[in-house]
C-alpha positions in Angstrom: 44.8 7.1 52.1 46.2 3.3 52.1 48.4 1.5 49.9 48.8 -1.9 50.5 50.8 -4.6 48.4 49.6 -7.9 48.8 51.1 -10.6 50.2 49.7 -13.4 47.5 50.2 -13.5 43.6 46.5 -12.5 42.5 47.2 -9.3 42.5 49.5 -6.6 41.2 49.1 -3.5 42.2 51.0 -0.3 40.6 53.9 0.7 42.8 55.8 4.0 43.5 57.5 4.6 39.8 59.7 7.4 41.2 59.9 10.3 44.2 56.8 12.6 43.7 54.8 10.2 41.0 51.2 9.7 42.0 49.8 8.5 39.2 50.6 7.4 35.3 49.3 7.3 32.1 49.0 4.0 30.7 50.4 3.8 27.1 50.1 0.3 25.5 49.7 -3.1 27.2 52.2 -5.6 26.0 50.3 -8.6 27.2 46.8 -9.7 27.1 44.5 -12.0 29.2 45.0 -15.5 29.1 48.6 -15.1 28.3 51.1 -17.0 30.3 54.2 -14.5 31.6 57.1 -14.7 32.9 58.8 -13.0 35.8 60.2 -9.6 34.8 58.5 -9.7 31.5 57.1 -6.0 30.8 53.4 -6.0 31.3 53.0 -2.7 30.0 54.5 1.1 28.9 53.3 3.7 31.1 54.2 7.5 31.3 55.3 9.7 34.1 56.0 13.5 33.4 57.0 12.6 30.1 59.1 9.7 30.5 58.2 6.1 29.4 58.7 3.6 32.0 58.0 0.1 31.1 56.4 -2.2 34.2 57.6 -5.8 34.8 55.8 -9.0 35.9 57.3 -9.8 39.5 56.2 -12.6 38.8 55.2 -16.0 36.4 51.8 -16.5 35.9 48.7 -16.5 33.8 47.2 -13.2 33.1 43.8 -13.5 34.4 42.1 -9.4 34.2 43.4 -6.6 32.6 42.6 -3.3 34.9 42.4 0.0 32.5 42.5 0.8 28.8 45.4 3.1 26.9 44.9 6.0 27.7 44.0 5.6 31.4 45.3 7.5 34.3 46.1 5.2 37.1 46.8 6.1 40.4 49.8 4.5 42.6 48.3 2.2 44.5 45.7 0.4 42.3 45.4 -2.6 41.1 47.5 -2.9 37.5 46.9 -6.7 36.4 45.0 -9.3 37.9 46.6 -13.2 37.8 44.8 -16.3 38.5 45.2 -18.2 40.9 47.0 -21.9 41.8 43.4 -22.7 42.3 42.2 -21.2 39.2 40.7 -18.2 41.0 41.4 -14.8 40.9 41.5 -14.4 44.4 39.3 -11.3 44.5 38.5 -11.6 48.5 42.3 -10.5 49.1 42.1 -7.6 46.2 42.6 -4.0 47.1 40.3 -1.4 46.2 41.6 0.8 43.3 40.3 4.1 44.5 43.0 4.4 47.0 41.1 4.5 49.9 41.7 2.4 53.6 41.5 -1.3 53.0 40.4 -2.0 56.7 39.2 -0.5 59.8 42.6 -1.6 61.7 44.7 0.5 59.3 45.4 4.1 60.4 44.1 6.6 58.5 46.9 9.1 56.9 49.1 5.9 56.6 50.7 4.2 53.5 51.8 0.8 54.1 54.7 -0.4 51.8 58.7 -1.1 52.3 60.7 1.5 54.0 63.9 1.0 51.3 63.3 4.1 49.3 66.9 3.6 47.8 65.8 1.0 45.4 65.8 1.6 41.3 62.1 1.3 39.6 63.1 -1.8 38.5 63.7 -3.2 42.6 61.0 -1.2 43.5 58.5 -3.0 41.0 59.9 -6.6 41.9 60.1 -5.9 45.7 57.0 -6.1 46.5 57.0 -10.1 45.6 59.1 -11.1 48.7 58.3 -8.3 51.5 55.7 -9.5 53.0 56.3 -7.9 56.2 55.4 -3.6 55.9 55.7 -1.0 57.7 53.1 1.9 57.9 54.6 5.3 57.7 52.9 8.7 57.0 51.3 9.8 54.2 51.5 12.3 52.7 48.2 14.2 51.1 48.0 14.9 47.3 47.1 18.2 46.9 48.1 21.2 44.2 50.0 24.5 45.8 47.0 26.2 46.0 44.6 23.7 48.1 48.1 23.7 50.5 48.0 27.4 50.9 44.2 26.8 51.2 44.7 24.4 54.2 46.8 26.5 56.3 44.9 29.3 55.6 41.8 27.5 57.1 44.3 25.7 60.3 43.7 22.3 58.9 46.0 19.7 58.4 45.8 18.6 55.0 47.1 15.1 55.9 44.0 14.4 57.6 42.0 15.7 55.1 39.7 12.7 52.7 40.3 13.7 49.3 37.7 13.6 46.6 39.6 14.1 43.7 41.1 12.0 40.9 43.8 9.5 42.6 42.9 10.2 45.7 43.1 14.0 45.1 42.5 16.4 47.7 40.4 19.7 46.6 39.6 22.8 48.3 35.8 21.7 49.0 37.5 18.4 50.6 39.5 21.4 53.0 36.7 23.2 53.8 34.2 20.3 54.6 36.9 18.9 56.9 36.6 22.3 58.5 33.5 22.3 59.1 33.1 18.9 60.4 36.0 19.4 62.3 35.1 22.0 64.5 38.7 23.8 63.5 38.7 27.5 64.2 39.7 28.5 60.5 42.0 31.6 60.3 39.8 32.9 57.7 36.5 32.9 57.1 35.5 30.3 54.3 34.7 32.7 51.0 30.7 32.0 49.2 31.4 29.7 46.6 31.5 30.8 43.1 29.1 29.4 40.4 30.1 27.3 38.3 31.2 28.0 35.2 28.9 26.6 32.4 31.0 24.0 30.2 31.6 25.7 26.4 31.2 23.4 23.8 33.2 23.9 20.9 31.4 24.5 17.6 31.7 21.1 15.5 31.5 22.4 12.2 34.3 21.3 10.0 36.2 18.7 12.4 38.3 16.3 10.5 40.4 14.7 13.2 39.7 14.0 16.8 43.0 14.0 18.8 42.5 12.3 22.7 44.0 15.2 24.9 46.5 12.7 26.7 50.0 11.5 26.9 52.7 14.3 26.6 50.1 16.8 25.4 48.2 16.0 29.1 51.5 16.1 31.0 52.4 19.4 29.2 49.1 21.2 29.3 49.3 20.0 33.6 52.4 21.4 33.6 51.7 24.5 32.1 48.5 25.2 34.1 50.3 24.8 37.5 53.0 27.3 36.6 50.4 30.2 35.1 48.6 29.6 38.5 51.3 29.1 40.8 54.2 31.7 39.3 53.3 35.4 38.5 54.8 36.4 35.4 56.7 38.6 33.5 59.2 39.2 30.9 61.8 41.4 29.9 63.3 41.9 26.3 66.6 42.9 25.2 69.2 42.4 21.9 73.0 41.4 22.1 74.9 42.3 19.3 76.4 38.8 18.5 78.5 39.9 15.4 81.9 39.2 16.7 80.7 36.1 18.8 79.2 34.7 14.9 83.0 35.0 14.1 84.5 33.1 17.1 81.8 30.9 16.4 83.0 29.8 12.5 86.9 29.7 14.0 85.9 27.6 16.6 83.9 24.9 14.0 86.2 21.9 13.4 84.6 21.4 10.0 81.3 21.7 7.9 80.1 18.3 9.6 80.3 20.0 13.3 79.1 23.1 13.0 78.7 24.9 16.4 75.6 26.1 17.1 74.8 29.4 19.2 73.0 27.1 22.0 75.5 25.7 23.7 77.9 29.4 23.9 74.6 30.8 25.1 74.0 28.1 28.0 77.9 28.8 28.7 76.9 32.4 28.9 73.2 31.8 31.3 75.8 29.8 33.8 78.0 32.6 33.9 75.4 35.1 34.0 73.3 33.1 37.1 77.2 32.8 39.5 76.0 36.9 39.2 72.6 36.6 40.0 71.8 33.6 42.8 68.8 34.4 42.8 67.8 33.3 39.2 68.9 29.9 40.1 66.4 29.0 42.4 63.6 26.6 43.0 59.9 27.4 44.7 58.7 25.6 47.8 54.9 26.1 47.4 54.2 24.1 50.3 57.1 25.3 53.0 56.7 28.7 51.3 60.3 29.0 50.8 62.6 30.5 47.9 65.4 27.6 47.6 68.8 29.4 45.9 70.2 26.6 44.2 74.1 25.8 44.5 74.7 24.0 41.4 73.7 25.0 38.1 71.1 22.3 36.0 70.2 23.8 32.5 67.0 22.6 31.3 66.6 22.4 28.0 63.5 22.6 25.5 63.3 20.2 23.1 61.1 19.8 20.4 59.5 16.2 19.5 56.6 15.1 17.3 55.1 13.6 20.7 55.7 17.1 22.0 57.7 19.6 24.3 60.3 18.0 26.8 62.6 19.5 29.1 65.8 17.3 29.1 67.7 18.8 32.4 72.1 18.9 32.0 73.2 18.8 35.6 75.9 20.9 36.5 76.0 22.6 33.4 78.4 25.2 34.2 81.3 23.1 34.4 81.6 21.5 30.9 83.1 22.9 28.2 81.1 24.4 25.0 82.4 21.4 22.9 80.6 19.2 25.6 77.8 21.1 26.3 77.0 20.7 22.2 77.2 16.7 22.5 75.4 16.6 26.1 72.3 18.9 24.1 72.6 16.7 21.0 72.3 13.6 23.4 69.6 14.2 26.0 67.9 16.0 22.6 67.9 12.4 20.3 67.2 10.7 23.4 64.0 12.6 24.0 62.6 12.1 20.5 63.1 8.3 20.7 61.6 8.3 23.8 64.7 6.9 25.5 65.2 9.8 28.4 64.6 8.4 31.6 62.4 10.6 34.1 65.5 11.7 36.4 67.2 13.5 33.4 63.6 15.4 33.2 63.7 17.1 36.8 66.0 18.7 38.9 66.4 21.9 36.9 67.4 25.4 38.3 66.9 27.3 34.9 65.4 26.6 31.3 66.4 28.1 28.0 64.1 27.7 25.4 65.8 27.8 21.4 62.6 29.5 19.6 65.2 31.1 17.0 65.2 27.7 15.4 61.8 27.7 13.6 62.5 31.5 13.3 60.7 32.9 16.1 62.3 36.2 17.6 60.6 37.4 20.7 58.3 35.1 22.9 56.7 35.6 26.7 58.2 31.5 27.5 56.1 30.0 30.6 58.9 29.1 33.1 59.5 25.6 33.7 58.2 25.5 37.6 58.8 25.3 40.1 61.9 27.3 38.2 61.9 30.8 38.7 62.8 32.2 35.2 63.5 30.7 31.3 64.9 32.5 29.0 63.5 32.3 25.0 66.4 32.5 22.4 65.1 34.3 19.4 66.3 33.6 15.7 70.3 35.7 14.9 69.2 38.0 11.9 71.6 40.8 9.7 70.6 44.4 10.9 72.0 47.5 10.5 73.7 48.6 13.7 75.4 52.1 14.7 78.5 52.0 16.9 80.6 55.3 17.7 78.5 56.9 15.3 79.4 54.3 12.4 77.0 52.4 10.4 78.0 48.3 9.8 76.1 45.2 9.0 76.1 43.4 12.3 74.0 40.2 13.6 72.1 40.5 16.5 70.2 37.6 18.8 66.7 38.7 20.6 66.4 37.4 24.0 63.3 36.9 26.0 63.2 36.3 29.5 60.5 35.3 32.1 60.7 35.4 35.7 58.3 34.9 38.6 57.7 37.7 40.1 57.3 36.4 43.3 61.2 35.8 43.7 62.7 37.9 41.1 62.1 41.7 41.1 61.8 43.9 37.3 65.4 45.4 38.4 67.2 42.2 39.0 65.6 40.4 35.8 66.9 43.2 34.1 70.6 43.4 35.3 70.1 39.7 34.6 69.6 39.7 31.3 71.8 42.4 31.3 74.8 40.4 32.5 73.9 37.3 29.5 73.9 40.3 26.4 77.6 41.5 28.0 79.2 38.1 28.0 77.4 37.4 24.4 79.1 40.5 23.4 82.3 39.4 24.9 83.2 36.2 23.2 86.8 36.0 24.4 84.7 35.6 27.3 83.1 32.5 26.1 85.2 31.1 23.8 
């Protein structure tokens, strides 16, 4: 695959908008054709795994072709806006082509050609393009889910080299095994008869009142969750901590009805505990270098609920701020995701998830963890029950937890003693608090 900016004005073509992005969802234009536009003036809003980024003209100049509608997934690489020319043309003969594919026989194949400052912001790395007009080719690297990577090895091919079919340049697992086969490659397993297709169900229309397009967060969440069902192998473990005397430390430590403390951030202070036990419960998936990476530091995702849908806002190094700040850090990153204000970088990065259900009065759940996470832990709603300790009946409060590991990294045992470790320091509060 080659990406290539071009050296004149006609053309714009989407850039890199962050480590890992390969393509984005276009949200709104802010412009339309004919209009005149200024340099850094935002062209249009586009999403990336959940966060709004808004492009910038690198230039002045008139607006001459929009290229794609709202809703459209565009990959990196293709042409975004069209400008005319000094001339009054659009300059098409210098236009690349918007699949993603080589723009000339003299470029290498498995190169991308672009600037080699990868320390730049998205702002510098939208605008840069409009005075290097000197590149450099370096390697490419082949877009391709877990599964097509194990795939590739499996057959002795290297996916790099491999033309993908797919949506933005995609490679699939028939692009792998045709590239065997032309290849001559000795595959390391024999390639297995392909399955039928499945015939396409149509849903029964009887009754629709509203057609909603399946895109924007929905997509991104819905991607998200169908990567991790069919990269991480589930489970999840249940258990109860008696939080009675932590519900009294709780209303001595509020300052006053206006800043009431919630159980969330005691029970993030008591996960960040819990995972300086357990190491291996902070750790990250490597897919592609088949590798379990224990994490050092300690970034707490956190679900949040908005009417656009479910984000992750991630709190780097969670373990070292206090309760009181851990409440105004989830407040924060919480308003900032429902006004849509969150930038993508405060969306990755996270070694563990917690997910509030207790909230809208849920109590147990099997959460899907947040990969490539390896475990998320579902809070369930505090409710009065009758509890029995040394043989005495008392009212008590207890707090359902739910947690979810991938099996792969985490065994039943150490998920266990995991959650084990989070009810003991729940039920120690002096501990906490």
């Amino acid at each position: 695959m080659v990406i290539t900016q071009p050296a004149d004005k006609s053309h714009f073509i989407l850039p890199d908008l962050g480590e890992g992005v390969a393509e984005a969802e276009l949200i709104r234009w802010k412009i339309k054709r004919g209009d005149q536009v200024q340099e850094h003036q935002t062209l249009a809003e586009m999403e990336t795994d959940k966060a709004l980024v808004e492009v910038p003209s690198p230039w002045s100049g008139v607006i001459k072709q929009l290229h794609g509608k709202e809703g459209d997934v565009i990959p990196v690489g293709s042409v975004l806006v069209t400008y005319e020319a000094a001339d009054g043309s659009t300059g098409a003969a210098s236009a690349p082509q918007e699949t993603g594919r080589p723009q000339s026989e003299s470029a290498d194949a498995g190169t991308v050609v672009g600037s080699v400052d990868t320390g730049l912001t998205v702002s510098d790395r939208l605008t840069r393009g409009r005075t290097d007009e000197q590149a450099v080719a370096v390697p490419a690297k082949a877009l391709a889910t877990p599964a097509v990577r194990r795939i590739a090895r499996e057959q002795g091919a290297d996916i790099n080299q491999v033309s993908g079919t797919g949506r933005g340049g995609r490679v699939t697992a028939a692009d792998v095994y045709a590239f065997v086969g032309r290849s001559g490659a000795d595959p390391v397993r024999s390639q297995p008869e392909a399955a039928p297709p499945l015939p396409a169900v149509r849903p029964d229309e009887t009754g629709v009142v509203q057609r909603i397009p399946f895109r924007g967060i929905r997509r991104k969440i819905a991607q998200s969750l169908e990567r991790s069902v069919k990269t991480a192998v589930h489970f999840t473990v249940t258990d109860e901590a008696d939080v009675t005397n932590l519900d009294q430390r709780r209303a001595e430590y509020d300052a006053g009805p206006d800043s009431k403390l919630s159980f969330l951030p005691i029970v993030i202070t008591a996960v960040c505990k819990a995972l300086k036990h357990h190491p291996s419960v902070n750790a990250n998936v490597d897919d592609e270098k088949q590798q379990i990476l224990i994490k050092g530091v300690i970034n707490l995702g956190c679900a949040v609920d908005t009417e656009h849908g479910l984000m992750v806002p991630v709190i780097r190094d969670a373990d070292k701020l206090s309760i009181a700040r851990l409440a105004d850090a989830v407040a924060d990153v919480a308003q900032r995701c429902r006004d849509r204000t969150i930038g993508r970088e405060e969306l990755i990065g996270g070694t563990f998830t917690i997910t509030n259900i207790g909230s809208f009065g849920g109590m147990y759940a099997t959460p899907i963890i947040n990969y490539p996470e390896v475990a998320i832990l579902a809070v369930g709603r505090v409710k009065e029950r009758v509890l029995v300790k040394d043989g005495m009946f008392f009212a008590g409060k207890i707090m359902p937890l739910s947690l979810a590991c991938d099996h792969r990294v985490v065994d039943g045992a150490e998920g266990a003693r995991f959650l084990n470790t989070v009810v003991k320091f729940l039920e120690q509060p002096d501990s906490l608090i």
